[in-house]
N, C-alpha and C positions, 0 to 999 in steps of 0.2 A: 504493500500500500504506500501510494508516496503521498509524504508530508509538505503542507504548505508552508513557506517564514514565517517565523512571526514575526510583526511589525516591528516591536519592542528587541529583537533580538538583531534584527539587520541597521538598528540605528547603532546597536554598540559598537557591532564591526564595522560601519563603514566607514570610520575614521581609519581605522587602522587599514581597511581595504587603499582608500586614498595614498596613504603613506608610502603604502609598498607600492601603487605606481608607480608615484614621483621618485622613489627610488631607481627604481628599475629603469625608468626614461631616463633619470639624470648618470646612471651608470654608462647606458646604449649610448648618449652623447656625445660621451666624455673617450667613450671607445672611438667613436666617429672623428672626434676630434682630433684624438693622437695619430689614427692610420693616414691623416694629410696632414703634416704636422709643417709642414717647409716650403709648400708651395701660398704664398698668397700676395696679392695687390701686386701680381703682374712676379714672383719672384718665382725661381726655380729650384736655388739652394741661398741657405744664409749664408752671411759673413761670417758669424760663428762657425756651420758646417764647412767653409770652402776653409778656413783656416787650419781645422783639423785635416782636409781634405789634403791641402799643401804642405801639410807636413809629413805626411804619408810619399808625397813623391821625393822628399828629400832623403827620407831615412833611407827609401829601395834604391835611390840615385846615388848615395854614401857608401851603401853598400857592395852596390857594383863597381863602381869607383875602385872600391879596396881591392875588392879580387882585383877587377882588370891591372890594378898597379901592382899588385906581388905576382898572380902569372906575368906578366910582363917582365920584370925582374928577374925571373927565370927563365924564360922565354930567349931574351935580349944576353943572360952570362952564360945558357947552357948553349946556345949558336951563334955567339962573338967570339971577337980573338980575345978579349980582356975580361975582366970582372967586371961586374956591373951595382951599382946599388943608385935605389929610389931614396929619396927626404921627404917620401908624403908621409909615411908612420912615424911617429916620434919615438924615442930610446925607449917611451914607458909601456911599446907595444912587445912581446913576446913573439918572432916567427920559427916555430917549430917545423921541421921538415922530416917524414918519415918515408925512406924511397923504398918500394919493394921489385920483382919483378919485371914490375908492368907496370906499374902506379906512382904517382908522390902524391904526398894527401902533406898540405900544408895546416896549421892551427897558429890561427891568426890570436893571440888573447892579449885580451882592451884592463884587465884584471878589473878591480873595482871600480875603473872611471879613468880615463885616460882623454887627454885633449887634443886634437888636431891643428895642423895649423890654421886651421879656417874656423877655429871654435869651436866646435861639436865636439860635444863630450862621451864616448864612447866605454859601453862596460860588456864581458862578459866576452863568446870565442867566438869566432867567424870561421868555419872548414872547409878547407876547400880538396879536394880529388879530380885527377884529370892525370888521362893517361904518360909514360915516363917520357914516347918516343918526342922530342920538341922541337922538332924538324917538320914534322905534317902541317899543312896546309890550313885544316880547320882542324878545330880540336873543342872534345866537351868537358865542361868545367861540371861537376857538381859543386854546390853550395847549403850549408847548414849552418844554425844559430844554434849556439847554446848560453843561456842564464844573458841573452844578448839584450842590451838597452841602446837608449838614443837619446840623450839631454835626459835623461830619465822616464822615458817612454819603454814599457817593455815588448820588445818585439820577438817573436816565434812563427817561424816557416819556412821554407828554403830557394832555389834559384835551380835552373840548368842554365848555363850558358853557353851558344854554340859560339866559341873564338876563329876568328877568321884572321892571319895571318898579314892579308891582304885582298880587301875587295874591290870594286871596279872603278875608283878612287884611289886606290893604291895605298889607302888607309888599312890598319886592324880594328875592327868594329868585331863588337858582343853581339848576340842576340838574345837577351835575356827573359828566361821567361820563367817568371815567380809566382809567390802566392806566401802573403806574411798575413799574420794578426797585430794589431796593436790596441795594448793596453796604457793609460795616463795614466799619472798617479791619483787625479781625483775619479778612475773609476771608467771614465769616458774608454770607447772600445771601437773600433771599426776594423775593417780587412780590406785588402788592395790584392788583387792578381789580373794578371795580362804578361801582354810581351811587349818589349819594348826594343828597339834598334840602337847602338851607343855606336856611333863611328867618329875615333880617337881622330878629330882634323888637326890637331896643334898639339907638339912637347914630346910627340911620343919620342922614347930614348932619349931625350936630353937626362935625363937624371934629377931635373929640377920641379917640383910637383906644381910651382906657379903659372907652368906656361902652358899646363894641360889644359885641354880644351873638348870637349863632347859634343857632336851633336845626336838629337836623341829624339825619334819618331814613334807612334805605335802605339795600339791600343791599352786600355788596361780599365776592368772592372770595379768601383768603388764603393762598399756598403757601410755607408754611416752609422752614426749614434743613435740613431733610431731608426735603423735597420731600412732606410730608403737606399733603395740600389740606382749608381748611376752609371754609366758608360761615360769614361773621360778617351778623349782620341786627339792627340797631336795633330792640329790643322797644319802649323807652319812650324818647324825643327823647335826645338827649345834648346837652348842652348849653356851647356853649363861649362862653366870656367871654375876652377877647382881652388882659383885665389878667391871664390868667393862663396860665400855660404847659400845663395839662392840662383834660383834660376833668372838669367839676364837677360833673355829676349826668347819671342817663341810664344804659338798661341795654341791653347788647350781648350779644346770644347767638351761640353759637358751636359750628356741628356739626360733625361729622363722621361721614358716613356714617347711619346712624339715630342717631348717639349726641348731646347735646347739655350745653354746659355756659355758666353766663351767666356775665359782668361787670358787676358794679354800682357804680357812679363814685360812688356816695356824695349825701351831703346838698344841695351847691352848696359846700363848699367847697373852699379851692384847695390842693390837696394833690395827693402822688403816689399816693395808695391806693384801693386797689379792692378789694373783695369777691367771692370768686370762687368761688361753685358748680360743683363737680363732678356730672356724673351719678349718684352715689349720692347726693347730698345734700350731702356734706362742704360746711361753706363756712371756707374762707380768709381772710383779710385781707391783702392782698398790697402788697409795693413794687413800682409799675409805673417804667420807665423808666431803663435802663442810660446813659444819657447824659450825666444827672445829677453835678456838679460837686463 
C-alpha cells in the first residue's frame, strides 16, 4: 500500500532538501570552473603558467647543453692529435668515466649544488652511455637523472640523443628526444616531452664555453599545473648562447586545442623578456623566469 507525505513532515525536510542542492550545484560549478581554469578575456595560457612553462625549456636546454659539451670533449680528445678539455663544468663538477667493451657510460655529479658559469645552480648526477667506437658518423647518446635538481627544481626522466658528427651545414647537431617531470619546491609540478633539433653553429672545439652557440627547432609537449596540455613548436630557430642564461631570439608557439598563442624571445639579446601574443592579438611584454635571484 503506498503512503501519502505528510504535510507536516515535508516542511521539516525541505530545508534541508534545499541545502543539499545548493550544495551539490555549488560543488558541479566549482568543478566546471577548474576544468577551464586559463583560458579567459581573449587569453590562452597565463603569465604565471608561460613562466613555469619557460623554465621547463631551460632546464631540458641545460641539460642537453651538458651532455652535448662532455660527449664532445670526448668526441674532439679521442679523434685529435692533442688532449682536449671544455670550461663549461666548473672544478665542483665530478666526470667519472667507466669504459667497457663497447660502451663509456660517463657520470656527470653537480653533488649538493654546484654553479655554472651562466648561474644555474645545478645538484645531483646526469649519465650519460653511448657507444666506445668515436669515429662513427652518428652516434646514440642515452641520458639519465638521478636525485637531479635545477635552481632547486627537482627534475626526473631521461633523453636519447641521436649525435651527428656533421650535418648538411657541416655542423654537429643532437636530436634530442626526452621526457622529464618537474617538481618546485612550493609543490607546483608539470612535465615536458618532444624532440627537439640543437645544431652547435658557433665555439664548437674552441674549448671556450662563451662562444657556444645553439640553434634549436622542434616540437615538444607541455602539461601544466593544472594539468592543461599544450603543444609548444618552434616557428622561427631559438637561439641559445651559453654566455647566457635565456633564450635570445626565436619564436615559440603554443596551442591548445584549435587555439594558439606565440613567444617571441626578442632581438638576441640577453635578457628575461619575451613578447607574448594572445589569440586575439593582444601582445604583452612579459618577465619570463620565476627563478631569478
Amino acid at each position: 500500500m503506498k503512503k501519502s507525505l505528510n504535510p507536516m513532515n515535508f516542511m521539516k525536510i525541505a530545508p534541508f532538501a534545499l541545502a543539499l542542492s545548493l550544495l551539490i550545484f555549488t560543488s558541479c560549478t566549482n568543478e566546471e570552473e577548474e576544468s577551464i581554469p586559463e583560458i579567459a578575456n581573449g587569453e590562452l595560457i597565463t603569465v604565471a603558467e608561460l613562466q613555469v612553462s619557460d623554465e621547463t625549456e631551460m632546464i631540458s636546454e641545460e641539460v642537453s647543453s651538458i651532455a652535448e659539451d662532455v660527449y664532445a670533449s670526448d668526441e674532439i680528445s679521442l679523434t685529435g692529435k692533442s688532449d682536449y678539455t671544455s670550461d663549461y663544468l666548473p672544478e665542483c663538477v665530478t666526470i667519472t668515466t667507466i669504459v667497457t667493451d663497447t660502451t663509456r657510460e660517463k657520470t656527470i655529479d653537480f653533488g649538493e649544488g654546484c654553479e655554472l658559469p651562466n648561474g644555474n645552480i645545478l645538484g645531483g648526477i646526469i649519465t650519460l652511455s653511448y657507444a666506445k667506437d668515436m669515429e662513427a658518423a652518428s652516434k646514440s647518446i642515452a641520458l639519465a637523472l638521478e636525485n637531479f635538481t635545477f635552481n632547486d627544481v627537482a627534475i626526473e626522466g631521461s633523453a636519447s640523443i641521436l649525435r651527428v658528427r656533421s650535418n648538411d651545414n657541416g655542423n654537429p647537431q643532437g636530436v634530442v628526444n626526452s621526457s622529464y617531470q618537474a617538481t618546485w619546491p612550493n609543490g607546483d609540478t608539470a612535465s615536458f616531452s618532444g624532440t627537439r633539433t640543437r645544431e652547435w653553429v658557433e665555439g664548437f672545439g674552441t674549448g671556450f664555453w662563451g662562444d657556444n652557440v645553439f640553434l634549436i627547432t622542434g616540437k615538444r609537449t607541455y602539461t601544466g599545473r593544472l594539468g592543461n596540455v599544450y603543444m609548444k613548436e618552434v616557428i622561427t630557430a631559438l637561439r641559445r648562447e651559453l654566455s647566457c642564461r635565456f633564450i635570445v631570439s626565436g619564436v615559440l608557439e603554443i596551442s591548445r586545442n584549435d587555439t594558439t598563442a606565440s613567444l617571441d624571445f626578442g632581438d638576441g639579446s640577453c635578457d628575461a623578456k619575451g613578447v607574448l601574443t594572445q589569440p586575439d592579438g593582444t601582445e604583452n611584454e612579459i618577465f619570463l623566469r620565476r627563478f631569478l635571484k
